[in-house]
LUMLOVO-823810 format. One record per atom (N, C-alpha, C, O): residue in three letters; residue number from 0; atom name; z, y, x. Coordinates in pm, 1 decimal, padded with zeros to 6 digits. Example, Ala and Ser with C-alpha at 12.3 -4.5 7.8 and 13.67 -1.06 7.14 Angstrom:
2
type->ALA seq->0 atom->N w->00780.0 v->-00569.0 u->01319.0
type->ALA seq->0 atom->CA w->00780.0 v->-00450.0 u->01230.0
type->ALA seq->0 atom->C w->00780.0 v->-00330.0 u->01320.0
type->ALA seq->0 atom->O w->00846.5 v->-00331.9 u->01423.6
type->SER seq->1 atom->N w->00708.0 v->-00225.0 u->01285.0
type->SER seq->1 atom->CA w->00714.0 v->-00106.0 u->01367.0
type->SER seq->1 atom->C w->00787.0 v->00003.0 u->01290.0
type->SER seq->1 atom->O w->00803.9 v->00113.8 u->01340.9
//
This chain:
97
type->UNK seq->0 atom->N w->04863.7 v->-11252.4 u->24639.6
type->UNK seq->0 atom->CA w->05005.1 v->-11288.7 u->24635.1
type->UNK seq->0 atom->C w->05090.3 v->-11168.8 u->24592.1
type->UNK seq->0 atom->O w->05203.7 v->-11183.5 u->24546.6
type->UNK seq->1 atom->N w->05025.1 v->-11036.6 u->24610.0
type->UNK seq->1 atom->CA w->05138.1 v->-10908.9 u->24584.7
type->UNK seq->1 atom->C w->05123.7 v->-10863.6 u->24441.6
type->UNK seq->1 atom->O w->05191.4 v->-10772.5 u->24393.7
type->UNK seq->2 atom->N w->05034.9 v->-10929.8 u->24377.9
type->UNK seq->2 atom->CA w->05042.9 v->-10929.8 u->24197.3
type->UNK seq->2 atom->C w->05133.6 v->-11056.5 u->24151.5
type->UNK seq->2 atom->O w->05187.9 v->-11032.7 u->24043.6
type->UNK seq->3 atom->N w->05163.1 v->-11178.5 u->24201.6
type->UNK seq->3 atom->CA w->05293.6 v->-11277.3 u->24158.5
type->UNK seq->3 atom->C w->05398.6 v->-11189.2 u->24194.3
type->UNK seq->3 atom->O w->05469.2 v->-11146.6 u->24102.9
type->UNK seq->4 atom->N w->05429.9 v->-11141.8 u->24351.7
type->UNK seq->4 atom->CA w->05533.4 v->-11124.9 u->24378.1
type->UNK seq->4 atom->C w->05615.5 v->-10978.4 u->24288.4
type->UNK seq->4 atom->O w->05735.4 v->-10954.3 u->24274.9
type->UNK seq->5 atom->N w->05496.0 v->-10903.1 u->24240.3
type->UNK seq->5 atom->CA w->05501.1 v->-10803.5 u->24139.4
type->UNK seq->5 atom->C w->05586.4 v->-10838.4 u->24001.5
type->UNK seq->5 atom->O w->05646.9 v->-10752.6 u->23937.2
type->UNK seq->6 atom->N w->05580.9 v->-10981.5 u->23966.3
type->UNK seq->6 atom->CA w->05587.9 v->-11037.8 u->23902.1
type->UNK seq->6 atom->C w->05743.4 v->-11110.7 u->23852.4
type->UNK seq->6 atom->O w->05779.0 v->-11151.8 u->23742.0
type->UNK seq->7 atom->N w->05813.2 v->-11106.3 u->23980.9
type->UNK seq->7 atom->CA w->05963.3 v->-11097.2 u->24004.9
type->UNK seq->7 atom->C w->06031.3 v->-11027.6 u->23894.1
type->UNK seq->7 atom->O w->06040.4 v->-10906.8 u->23915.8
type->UNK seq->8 atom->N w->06082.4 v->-11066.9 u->23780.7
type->UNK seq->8 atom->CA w->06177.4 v->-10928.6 u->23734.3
type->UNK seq->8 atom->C w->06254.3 v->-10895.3 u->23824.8
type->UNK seq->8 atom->O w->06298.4 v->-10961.1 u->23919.0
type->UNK seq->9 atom->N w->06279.6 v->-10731.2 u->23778.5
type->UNK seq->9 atom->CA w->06413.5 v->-10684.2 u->23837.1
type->UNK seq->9 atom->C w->06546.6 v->-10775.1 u->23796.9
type->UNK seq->9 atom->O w->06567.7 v->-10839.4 u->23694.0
type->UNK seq->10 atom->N w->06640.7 v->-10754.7 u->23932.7
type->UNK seq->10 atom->CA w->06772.1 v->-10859.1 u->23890.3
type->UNK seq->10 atom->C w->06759.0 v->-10949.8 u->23968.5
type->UNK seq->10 atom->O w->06856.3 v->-10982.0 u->24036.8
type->UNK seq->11 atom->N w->06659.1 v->-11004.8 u->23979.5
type->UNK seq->11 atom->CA w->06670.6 v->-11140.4 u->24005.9
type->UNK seq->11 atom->C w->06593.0 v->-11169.5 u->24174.4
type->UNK seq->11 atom->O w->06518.8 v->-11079.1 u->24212.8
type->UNK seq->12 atom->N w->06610.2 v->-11281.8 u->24260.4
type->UNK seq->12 atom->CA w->06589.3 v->-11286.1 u->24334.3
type->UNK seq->12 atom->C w->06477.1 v->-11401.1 u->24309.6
type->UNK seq->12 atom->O w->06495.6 v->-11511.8 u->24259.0
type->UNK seq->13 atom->N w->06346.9 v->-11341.7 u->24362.2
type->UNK seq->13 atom->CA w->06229.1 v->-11451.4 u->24378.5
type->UNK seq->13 atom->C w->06149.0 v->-11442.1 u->24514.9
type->UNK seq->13 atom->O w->06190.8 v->-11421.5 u->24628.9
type->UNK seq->14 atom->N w->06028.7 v->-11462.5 u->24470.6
type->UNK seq->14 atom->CA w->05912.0 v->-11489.7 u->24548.2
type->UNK seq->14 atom->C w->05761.6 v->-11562.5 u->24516.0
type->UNK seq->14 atom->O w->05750.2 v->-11676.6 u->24471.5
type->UNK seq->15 atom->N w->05682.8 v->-11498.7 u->24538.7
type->UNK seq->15 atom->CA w->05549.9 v->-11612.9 u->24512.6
type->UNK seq->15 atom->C w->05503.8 v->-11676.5 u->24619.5
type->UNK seq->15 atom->O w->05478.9 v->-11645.7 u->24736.0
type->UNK seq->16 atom->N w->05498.0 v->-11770.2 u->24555.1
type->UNK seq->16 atom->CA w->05496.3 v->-11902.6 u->24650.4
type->UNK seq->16 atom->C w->05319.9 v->-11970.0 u->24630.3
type->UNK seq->16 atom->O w->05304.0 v->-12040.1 u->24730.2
type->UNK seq->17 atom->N w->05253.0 v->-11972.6 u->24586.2
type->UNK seq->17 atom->CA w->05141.4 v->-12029.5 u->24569.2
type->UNK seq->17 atom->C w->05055.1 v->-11905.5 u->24451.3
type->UNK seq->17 atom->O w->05092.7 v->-11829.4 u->24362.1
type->UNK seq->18 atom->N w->04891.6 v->-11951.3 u->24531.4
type->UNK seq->18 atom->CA w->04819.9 v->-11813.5 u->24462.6
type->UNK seq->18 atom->C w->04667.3 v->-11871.4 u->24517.5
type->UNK seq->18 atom->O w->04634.8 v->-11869.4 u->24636.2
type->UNK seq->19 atom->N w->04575.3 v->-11926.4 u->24399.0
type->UNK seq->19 atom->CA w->04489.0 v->-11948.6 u->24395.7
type->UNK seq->19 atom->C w->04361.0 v->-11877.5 u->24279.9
type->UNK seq->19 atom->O w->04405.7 v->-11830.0 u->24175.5
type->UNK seq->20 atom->N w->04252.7 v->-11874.2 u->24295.6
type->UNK seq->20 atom->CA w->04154.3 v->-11836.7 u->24133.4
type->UNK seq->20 atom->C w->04224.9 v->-11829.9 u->24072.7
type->UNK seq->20 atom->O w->04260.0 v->-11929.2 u->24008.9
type->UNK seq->21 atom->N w->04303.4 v->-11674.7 u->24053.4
type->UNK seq->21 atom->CA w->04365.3 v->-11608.9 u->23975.2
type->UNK seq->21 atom->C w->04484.4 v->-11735.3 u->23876.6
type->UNK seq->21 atom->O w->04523.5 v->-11741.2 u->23760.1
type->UNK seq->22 atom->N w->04501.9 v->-11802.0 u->23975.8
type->UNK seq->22 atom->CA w->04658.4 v->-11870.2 u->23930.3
type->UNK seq->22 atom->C w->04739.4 v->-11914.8 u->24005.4
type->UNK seq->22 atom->O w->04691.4 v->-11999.1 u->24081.2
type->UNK seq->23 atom->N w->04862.9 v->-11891.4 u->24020.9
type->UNK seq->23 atom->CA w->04961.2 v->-11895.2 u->24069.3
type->UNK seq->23 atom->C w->05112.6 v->-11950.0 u->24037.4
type->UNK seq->23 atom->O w->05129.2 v->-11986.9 u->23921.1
type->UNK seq->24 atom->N w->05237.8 v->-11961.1 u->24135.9
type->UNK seq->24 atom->CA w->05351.4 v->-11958.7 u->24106.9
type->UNK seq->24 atom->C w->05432.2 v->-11877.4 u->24159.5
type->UNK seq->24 atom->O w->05390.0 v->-11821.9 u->24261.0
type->UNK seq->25 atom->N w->05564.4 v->-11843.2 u->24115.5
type->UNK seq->25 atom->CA w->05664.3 v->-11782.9 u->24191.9
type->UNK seq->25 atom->C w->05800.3 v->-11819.3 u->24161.4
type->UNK seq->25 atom->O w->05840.0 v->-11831.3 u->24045.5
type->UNK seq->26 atom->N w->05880.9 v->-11839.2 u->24274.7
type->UNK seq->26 atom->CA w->05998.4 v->-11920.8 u->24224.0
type->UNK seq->26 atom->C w->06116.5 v->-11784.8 u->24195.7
type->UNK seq->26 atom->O w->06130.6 v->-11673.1 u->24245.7
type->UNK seq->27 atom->N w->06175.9 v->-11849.8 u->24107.0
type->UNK seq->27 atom->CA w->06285.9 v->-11686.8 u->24050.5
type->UNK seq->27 atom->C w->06434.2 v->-11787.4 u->24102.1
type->UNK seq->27 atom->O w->06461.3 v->-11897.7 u->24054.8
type->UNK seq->28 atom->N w->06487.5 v->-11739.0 u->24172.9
type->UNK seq->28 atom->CA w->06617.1 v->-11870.6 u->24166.9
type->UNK seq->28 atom->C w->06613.3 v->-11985.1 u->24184.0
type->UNK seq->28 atom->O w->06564.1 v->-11997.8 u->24296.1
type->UNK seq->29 atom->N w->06646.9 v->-12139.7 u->24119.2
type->UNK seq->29 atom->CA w->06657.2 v->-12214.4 u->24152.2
type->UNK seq->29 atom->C w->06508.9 v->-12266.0 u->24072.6
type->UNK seq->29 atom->O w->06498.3 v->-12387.7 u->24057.2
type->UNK seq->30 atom->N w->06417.3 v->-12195.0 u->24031.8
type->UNK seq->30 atom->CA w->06334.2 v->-12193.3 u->23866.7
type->UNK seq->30 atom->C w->06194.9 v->-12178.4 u->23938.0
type->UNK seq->30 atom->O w->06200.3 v->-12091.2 u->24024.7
type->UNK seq->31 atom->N w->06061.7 v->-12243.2 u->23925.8
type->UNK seq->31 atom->CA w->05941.4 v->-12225.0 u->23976.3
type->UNK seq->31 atom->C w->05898.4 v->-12220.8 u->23831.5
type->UNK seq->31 atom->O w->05919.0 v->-12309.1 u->23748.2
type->UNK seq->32 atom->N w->05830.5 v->-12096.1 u->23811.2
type->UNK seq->32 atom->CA w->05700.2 v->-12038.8 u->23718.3
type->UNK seq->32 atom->C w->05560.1 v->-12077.6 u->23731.0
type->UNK seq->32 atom->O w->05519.8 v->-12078.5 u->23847.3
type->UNK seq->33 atom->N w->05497.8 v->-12101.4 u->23664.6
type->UNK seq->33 atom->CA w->05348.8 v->-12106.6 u->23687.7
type->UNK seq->33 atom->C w->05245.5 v->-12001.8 u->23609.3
type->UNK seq->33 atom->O w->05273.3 v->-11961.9 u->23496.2
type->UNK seq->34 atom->N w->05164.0 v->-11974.0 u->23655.6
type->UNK seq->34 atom->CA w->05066.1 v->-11909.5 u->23588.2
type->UNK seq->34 atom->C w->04944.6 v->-11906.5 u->23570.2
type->UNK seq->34 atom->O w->04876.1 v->-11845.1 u->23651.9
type->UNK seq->35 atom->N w->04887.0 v->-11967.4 u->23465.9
type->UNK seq->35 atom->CA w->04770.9 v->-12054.6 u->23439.5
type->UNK seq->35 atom->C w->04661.0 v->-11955.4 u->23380.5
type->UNK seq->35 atom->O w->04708.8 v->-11864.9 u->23312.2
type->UNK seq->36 atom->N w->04511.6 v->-11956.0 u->23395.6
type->UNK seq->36 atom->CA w->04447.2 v->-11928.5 u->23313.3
type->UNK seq->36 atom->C w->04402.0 v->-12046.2 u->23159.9
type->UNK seq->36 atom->O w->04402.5 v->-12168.3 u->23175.5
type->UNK seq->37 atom->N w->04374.5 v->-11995.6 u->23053.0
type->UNK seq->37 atom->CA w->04394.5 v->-12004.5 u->22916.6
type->UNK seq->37 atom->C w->04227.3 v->-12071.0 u->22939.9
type->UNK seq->37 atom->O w->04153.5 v->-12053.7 u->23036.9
type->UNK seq->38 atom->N w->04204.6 v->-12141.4 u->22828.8
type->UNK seq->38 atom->CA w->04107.9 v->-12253.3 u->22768.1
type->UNK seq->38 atom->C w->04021.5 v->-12124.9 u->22727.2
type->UNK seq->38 atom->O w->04045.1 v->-12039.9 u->22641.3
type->UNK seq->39 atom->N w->03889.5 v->-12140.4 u->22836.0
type->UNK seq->39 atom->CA w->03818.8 v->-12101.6 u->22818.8
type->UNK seq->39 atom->C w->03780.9 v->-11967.0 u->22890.1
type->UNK seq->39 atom->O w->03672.8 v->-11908.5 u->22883.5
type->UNK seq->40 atom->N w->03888.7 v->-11932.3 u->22956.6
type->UNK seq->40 atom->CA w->03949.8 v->-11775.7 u->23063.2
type->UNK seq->40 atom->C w->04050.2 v->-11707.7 u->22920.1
type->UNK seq->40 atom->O w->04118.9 v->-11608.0 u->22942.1
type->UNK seq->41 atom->N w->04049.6 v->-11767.2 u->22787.8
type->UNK seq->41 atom->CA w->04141.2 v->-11684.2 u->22732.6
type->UNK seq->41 atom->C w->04261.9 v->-11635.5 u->22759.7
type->UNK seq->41 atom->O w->04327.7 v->-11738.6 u->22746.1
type->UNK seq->42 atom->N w->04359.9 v->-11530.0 u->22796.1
type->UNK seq->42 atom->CA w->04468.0 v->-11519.5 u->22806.5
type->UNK seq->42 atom->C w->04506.1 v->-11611.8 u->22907.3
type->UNK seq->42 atom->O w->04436.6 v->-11702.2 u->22953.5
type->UNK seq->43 atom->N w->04639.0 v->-11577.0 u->22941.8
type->UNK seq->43 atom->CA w->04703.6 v->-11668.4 u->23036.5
type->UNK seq->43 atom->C w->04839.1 v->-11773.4 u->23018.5
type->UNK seq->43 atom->O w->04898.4 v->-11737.6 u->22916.8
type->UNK seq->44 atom->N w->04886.0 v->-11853.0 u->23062.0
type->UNK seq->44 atom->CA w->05004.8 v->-11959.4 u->23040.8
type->UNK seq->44 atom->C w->05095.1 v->-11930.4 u->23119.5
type->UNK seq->44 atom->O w->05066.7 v->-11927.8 u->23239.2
type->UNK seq->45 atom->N w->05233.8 v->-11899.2 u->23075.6
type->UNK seq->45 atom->CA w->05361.1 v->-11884.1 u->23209.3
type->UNK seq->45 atom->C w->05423.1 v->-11990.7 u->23157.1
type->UNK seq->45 atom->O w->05465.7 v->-11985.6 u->23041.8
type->UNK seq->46 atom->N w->05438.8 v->-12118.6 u->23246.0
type->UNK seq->46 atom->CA w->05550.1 v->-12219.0 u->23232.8
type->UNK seq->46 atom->C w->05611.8 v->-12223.4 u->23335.1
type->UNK seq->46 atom->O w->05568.2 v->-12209.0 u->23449.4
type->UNK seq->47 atom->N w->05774.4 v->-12254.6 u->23282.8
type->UNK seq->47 atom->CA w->05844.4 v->-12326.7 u->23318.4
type->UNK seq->47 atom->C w->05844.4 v->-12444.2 u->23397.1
type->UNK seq->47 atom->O w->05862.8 v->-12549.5 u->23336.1
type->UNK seq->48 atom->N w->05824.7 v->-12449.9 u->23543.1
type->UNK seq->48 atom->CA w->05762.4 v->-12551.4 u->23539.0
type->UNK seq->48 atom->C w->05846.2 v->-12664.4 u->23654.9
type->UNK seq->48 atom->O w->05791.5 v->-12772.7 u->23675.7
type->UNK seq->49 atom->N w->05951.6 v->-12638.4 u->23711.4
type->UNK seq->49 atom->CA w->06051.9 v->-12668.2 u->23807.7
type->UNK seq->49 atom->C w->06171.9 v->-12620.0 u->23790.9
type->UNK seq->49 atom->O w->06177.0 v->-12506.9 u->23742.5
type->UNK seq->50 atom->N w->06309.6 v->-12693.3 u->23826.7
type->UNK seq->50 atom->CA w->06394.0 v->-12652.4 u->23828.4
type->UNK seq->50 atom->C w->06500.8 v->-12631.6 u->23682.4
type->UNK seq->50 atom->O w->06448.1 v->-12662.4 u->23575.5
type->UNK seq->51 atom->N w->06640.3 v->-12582.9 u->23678.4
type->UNK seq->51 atom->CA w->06719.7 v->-12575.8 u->23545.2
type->UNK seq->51 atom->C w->06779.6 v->-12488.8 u->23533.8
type->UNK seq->51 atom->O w->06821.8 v->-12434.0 u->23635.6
type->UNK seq->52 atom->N w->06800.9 v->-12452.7 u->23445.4
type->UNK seq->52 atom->CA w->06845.3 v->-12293.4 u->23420.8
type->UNK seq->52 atom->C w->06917.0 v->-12275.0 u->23260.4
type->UNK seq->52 atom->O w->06850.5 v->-12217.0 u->23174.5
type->UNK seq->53 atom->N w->06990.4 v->-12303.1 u->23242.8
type->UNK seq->53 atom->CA w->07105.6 v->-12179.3 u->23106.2
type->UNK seq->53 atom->C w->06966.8 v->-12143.6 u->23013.4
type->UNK seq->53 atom->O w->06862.6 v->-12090.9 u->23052.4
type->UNK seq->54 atom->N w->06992.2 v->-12177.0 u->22917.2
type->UNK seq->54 atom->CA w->06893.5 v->-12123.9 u->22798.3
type->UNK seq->54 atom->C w->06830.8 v->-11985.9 u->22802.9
type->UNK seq->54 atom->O w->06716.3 v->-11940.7 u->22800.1
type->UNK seq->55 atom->N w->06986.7 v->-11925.3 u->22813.6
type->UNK seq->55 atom->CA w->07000.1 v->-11732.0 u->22793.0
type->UNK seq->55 atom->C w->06945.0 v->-11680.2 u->22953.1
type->UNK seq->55 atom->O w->06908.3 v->-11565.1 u->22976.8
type->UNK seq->56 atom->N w->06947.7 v->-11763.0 u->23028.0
type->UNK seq->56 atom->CA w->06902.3 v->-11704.2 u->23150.9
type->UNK seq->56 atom->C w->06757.2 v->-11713.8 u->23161.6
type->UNK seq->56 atom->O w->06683.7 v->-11624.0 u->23202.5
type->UNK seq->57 atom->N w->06713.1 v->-11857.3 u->23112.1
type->UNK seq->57 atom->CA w->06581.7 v->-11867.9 u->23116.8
type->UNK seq->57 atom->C w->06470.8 v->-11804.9 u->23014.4
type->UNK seq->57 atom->O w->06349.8 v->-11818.2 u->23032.4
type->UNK seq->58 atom->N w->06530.5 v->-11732.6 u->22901.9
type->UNK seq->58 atom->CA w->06516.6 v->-11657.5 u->22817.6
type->UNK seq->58 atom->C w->06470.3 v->-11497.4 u->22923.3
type->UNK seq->58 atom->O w->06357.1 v->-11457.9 u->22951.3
type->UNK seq->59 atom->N w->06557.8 v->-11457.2 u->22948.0
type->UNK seq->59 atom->CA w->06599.6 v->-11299.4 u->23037.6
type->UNK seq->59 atom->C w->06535.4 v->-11344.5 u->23130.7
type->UNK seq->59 atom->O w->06522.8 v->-11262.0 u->23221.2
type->UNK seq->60 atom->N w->06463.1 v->-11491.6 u->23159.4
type->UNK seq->60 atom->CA w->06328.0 v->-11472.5 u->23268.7
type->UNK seq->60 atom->C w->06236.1 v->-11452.8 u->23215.7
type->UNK seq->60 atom->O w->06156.4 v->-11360.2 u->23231.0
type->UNK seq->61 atom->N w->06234.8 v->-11541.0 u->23142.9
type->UNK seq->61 atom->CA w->06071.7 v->-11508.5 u->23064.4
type->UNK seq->61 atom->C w->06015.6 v->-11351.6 u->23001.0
type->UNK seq->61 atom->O w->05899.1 v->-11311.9 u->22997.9
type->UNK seq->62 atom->N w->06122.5 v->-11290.3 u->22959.9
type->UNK seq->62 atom->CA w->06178.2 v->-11167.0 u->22916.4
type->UNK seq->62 atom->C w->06102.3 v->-11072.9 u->23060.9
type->UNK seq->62 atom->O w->05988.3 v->-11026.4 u->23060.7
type->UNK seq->63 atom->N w->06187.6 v->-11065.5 u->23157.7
type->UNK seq->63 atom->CA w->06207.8 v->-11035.8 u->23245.1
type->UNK seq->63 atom->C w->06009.5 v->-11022.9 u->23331.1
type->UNK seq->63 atom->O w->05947.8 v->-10921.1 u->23362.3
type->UNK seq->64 atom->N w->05972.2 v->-11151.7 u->23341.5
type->UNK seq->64 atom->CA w->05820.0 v->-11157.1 u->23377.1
type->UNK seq->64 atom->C w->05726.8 v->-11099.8 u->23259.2
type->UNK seq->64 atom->O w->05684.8 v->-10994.6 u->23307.3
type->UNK seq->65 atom->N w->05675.5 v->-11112.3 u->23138.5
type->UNK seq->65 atom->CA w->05619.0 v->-10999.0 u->23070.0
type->UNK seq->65 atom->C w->05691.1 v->-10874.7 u->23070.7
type->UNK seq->65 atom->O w->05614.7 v->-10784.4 u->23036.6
type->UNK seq->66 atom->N w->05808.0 v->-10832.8 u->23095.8
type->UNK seq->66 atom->CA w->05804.6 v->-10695.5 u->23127.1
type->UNK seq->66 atom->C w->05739.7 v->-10648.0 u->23248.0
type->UNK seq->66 atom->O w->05676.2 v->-10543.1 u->23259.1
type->UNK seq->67 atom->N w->05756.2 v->-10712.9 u->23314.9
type->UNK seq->67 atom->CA w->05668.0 v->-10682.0 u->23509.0
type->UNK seq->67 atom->C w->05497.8 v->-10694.3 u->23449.1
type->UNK seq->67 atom->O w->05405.6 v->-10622.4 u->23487.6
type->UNK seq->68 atom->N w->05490.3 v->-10779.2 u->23370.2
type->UNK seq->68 atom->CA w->05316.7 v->-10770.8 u->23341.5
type->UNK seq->68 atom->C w->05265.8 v->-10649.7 u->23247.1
type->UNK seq->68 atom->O w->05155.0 v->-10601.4 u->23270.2
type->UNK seq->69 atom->N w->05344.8 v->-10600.2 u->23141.2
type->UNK seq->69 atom->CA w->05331.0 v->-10484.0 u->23087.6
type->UNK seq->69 atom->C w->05324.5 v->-10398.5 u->23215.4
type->UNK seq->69 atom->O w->05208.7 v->-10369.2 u->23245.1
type->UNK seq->70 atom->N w->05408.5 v->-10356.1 u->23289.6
type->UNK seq->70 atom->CA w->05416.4 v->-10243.3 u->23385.6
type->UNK seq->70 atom->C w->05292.1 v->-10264.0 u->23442.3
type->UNK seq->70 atom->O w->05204.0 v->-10182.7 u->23414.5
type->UNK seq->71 atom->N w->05264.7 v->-10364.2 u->23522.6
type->UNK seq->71 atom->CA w->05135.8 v->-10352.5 u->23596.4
type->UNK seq->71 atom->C w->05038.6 v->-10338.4 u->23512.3
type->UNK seq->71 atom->O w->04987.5 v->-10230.5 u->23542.5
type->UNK seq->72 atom->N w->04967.4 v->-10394.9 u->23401.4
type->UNK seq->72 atom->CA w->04860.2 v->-10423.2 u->23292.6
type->UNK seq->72 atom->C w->04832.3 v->-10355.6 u->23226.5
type->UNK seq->72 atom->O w->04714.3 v->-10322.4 u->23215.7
type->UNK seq->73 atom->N w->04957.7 v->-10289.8 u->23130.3
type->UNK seq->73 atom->CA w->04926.3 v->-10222.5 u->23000.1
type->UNK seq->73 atom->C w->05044.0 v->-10327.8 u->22884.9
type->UNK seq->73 atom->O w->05063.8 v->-10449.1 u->22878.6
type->UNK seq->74 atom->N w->05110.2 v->-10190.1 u->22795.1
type->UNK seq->74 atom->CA w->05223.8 v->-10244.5 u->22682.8
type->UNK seq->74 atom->C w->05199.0 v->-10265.2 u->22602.7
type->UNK seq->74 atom->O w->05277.1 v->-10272.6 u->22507.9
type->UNK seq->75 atom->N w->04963.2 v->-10304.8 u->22591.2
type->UNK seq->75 atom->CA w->04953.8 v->-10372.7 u->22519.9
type->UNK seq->75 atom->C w->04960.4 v->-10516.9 u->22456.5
type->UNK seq->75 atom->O w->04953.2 v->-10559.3 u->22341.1
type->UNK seq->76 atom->N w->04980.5 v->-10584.9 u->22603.4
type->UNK seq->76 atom->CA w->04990.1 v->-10715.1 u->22623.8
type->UNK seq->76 atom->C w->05097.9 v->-10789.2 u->22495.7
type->UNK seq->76 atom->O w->05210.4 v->-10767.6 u->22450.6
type->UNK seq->77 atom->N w->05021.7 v->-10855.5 u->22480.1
type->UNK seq->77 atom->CA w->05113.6 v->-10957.5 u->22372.4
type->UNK seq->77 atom->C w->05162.0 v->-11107.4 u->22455.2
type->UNK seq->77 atom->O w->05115.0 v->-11145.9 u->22562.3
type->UNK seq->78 atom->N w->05251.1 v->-11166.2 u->22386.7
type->UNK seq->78 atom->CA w->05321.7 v->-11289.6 u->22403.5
type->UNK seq->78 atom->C w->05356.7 v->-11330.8 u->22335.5
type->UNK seq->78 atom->O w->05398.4 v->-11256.0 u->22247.1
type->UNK seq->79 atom->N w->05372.6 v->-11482.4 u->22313.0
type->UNK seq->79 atom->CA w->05396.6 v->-11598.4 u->22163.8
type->UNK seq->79 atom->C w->05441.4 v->-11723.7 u->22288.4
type->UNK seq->79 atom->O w->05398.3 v->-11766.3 u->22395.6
type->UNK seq->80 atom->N w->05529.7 v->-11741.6 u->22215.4
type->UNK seq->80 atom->CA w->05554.9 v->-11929.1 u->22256.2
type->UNK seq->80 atom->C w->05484.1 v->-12002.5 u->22210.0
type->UNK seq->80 atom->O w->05445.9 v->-11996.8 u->22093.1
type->UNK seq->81 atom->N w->05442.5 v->-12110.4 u->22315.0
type->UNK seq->81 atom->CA w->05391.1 v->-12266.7 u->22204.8
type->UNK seq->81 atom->C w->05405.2 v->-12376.5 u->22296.0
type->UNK seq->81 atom->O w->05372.3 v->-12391.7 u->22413.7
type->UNK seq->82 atom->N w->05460.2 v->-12445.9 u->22215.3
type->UNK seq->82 atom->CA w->05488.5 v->-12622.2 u->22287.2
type->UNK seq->82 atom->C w->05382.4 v->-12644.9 u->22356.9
type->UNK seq->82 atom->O w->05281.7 v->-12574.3 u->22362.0
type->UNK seq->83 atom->N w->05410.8 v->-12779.8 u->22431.7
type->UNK seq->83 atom->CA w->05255.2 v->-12824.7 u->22523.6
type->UNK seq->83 atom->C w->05190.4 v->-12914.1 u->22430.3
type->UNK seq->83 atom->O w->05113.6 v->-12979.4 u->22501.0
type->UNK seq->84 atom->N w->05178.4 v->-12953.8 u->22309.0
type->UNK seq->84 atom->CA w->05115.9 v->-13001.4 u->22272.0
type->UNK seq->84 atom->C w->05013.9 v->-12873.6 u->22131.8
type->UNK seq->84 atom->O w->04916.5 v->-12906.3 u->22064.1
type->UNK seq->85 atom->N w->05061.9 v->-12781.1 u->22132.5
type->UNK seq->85 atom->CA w->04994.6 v->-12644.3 u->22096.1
type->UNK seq->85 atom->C w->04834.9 v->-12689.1 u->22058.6
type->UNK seq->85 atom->O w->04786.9 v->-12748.0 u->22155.4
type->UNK seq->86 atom->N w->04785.1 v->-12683.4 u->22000.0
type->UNK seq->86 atom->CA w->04645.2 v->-12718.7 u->21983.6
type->UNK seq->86 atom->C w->04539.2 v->-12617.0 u->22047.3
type->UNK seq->86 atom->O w->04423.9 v->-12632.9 u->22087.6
type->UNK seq->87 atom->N w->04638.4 v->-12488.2 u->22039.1
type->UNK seq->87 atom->CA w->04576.1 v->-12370.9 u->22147.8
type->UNK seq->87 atom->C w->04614.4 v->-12436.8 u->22277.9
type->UNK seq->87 atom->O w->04555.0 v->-12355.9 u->22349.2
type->UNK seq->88 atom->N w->04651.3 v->-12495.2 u->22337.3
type->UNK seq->88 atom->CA w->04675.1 v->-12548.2 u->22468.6
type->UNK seq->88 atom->C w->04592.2 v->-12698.6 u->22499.5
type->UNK seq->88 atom->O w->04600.2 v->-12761.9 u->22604.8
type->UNK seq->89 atom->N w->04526.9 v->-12729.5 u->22401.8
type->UNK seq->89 atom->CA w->04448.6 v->-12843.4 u->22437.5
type->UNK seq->89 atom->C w->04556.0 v->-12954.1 u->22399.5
type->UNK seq->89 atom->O w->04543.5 v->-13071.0 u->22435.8
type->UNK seq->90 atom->N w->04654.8 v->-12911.1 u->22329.1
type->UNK seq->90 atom->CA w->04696.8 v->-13054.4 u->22299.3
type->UNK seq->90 atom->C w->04657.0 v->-13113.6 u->22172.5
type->UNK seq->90 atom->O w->04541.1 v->-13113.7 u->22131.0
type->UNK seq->91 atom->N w->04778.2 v->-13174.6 u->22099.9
type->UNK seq->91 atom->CA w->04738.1 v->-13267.2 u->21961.8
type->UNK seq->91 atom->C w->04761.0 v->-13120.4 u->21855.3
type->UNK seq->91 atom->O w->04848.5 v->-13033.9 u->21855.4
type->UNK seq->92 atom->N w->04646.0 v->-13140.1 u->21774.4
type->UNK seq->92 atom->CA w->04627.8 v->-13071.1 u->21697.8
type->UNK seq->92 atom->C w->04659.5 v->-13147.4 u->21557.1
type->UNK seq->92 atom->O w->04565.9 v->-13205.0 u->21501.7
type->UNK seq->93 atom->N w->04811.2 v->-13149.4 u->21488.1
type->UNK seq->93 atom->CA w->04831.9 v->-13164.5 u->21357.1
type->UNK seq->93 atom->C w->04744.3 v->-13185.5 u->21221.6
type->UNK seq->93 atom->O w->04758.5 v->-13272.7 u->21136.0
type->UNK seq->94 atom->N w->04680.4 v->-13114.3 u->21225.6
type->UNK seq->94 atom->CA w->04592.5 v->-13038.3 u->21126.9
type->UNK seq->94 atom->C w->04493.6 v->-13181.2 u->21114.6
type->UNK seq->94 atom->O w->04431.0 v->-13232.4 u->21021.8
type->UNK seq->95 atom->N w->04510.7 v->-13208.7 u->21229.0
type->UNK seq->95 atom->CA w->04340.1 v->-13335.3 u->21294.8
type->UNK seq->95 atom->C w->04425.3 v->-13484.9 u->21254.8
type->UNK seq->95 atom->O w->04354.1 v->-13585.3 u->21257.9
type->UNK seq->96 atom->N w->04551.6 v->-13502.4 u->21222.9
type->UNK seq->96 atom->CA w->04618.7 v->-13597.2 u->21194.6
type->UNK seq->96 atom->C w->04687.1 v->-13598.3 u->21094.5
type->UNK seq->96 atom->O w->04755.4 v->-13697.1 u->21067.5
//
């Protein structure tokens, strides 16, 4: 639980709330995060996954949590958006239609 709660950006008021085989949540505000392992153990998933929040705020979270994962990890860590239907996410893959 003290690697989610690590996980808090600065600023903001959270907590981790759930923490299982290396996946978890933590709620930032009115906002619950999730954190998934990736298809196959690749990489990991932070969604959005409860709650509403201002574009620009929910932006400066997401912002906000890969900066806390650089600090703990390494500033090598990369990050990309992708919809839930992402074909890297197991969804519908375009390409196949």
């Amino acid at each position: 639980m003290k690697d989610l709660r690590d996980l808090v950006p600065d600023g903001f008021k959270g907590e981790a709330v759930n923490y299982g085989q290396g996946e978890g949540q933590i709620r930032i505000e009115n906002t619950e995060w999730g954190f998934y392992c990736g298809p196959d153990g690749a990489g990991y998933s932070i969604v959005l996954e409860e709650g509403s929040v201002d574009f620009d705020r929910a932006v400066a979270m997401a912002a906000g949590i890969l900066t806390q994962i650089r600090k703990k990890w390494g500033t090598d860590i990369s990050a990309q958006v992708e919809g839930t239907l992402s074909s890297t996410l197991g969804g519908w893959d375009t390409a196949a239609h």
